[in-house]
C-alpha positions as CSV (number, residue, x, y, z in Angstrom):
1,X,5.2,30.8,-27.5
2,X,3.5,27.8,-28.4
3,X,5.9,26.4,-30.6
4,X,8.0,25.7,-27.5
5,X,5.4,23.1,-26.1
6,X,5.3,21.4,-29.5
7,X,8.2,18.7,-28.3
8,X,6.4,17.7,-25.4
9,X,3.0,17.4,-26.9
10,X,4.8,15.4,-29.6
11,X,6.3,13.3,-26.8
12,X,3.3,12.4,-24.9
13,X,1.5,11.7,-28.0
14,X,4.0,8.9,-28.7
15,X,4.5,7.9,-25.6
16,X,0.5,7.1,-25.5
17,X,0.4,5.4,-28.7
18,X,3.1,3.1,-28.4
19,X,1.9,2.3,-24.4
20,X,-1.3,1.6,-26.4
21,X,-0.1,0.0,-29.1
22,X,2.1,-2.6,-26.8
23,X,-1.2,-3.1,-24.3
24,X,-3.3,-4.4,-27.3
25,X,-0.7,-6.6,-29.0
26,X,0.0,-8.4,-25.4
27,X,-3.6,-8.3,-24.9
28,X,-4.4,-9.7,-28.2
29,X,-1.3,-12.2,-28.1
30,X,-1.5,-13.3,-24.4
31,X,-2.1,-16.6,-23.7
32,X,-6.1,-16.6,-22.1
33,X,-5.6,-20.2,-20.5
34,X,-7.2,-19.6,-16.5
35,X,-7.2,-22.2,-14.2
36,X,-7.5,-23.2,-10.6
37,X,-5.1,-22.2,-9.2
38,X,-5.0,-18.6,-11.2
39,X,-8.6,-18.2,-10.0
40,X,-7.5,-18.6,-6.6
41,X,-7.7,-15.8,-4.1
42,X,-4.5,-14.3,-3.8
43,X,-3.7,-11.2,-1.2
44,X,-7.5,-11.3,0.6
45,X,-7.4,-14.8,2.0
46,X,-10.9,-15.6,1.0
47,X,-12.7,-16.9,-1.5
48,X,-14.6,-14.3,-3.8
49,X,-18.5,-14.3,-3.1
50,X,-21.6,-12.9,-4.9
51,X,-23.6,-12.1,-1.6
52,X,-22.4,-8.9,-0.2
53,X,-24.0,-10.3,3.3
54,X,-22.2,-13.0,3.7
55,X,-19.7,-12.9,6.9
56,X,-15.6,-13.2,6.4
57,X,-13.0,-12.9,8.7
58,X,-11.7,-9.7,9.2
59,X,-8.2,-10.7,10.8
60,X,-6.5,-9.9,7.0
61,X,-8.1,-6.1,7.6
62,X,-6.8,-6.0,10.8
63,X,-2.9,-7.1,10.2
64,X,-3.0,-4.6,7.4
65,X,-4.1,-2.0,9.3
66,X,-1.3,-2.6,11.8
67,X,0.8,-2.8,8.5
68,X,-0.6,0.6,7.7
69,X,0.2,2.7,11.1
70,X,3.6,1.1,11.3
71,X,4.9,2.0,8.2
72,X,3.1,5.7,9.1
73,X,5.2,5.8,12.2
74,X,8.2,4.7,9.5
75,X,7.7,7.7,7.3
76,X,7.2,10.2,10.6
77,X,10.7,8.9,11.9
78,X,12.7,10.3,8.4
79,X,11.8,14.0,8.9
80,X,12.6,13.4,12.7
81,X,15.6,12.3,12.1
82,X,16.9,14.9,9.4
83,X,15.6,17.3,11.4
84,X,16.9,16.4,14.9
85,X,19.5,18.9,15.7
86,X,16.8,21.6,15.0
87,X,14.1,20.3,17.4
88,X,16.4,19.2,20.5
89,X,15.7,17.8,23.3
90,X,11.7,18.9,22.9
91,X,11.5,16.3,19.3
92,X,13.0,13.9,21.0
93,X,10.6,13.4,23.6
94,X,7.7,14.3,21.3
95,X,9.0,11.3,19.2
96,X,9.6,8.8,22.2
97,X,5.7,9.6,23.1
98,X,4.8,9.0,19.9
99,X,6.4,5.8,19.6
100,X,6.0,4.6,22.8
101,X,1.9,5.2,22.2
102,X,2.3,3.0,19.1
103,X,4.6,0.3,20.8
104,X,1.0,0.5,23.5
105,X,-1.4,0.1,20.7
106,X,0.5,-3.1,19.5
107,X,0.7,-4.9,23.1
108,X,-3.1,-3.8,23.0
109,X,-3.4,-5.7,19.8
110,X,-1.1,-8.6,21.0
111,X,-3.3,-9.2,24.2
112,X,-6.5,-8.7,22.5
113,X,-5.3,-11.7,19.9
114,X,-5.5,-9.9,16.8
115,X,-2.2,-11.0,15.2
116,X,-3.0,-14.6,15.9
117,X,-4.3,-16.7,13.0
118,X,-5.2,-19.8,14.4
């Protein structure tokens, strides 16, 4: 019973050596040249700091929290939609509530200036 496992242990073992064996060449090969501008901060807007006290500006956490809710509201409306001549007139308005809530919660963040990055 075993024996039928065999290829897939066989696989997995190959598959690990050569994904090792291609991390170490390129790590061994690969150029090690860093400079300004690859030291730069690139997705936190920010430069890095050794003092975890030090005060930053949380505007980057806030537009990718709205990122985050959004694209939940994104992956609600797919099952909605498949499943719409199931739930009828009740998931449509369930859905309009729920959307027009979010559609709130960005004026909310609008108003309150938390998009702006002056």
């Amino acid at each position: 019973m075993l024996l039928k496992y065999l290829p897939i242990l066989i696989f997995l073992c190959l598959a690990g050596v050569i994904g090792t064996a291609l991390f170490t060449i390129g790590w061994i090969l690969g150029p090690r040249r860093p400079d300004a501008e690859k030291l730069s901060p690139y997705e936190c807007g920010f430069e890095a700091f050794e003092d975890s006290r030090m005060r930053f500006d949380v505007r980057y956490y806030l537009v990718a929290i709205i990122f985050i809710v959004f694209d939940l509201e994104i992956a609600f409306f797919f099952p909605w939609a498949v499943s719409m001549r199931s739930t009828g007139t009740f998931g449509l308005l369930a859905m309009l509530t729920f959307a027009l809530l979010l559609v709130v919660a960005l004026v909310y963040d609008y108003k309150k200036g938390a998009l702006e990055w002056d």
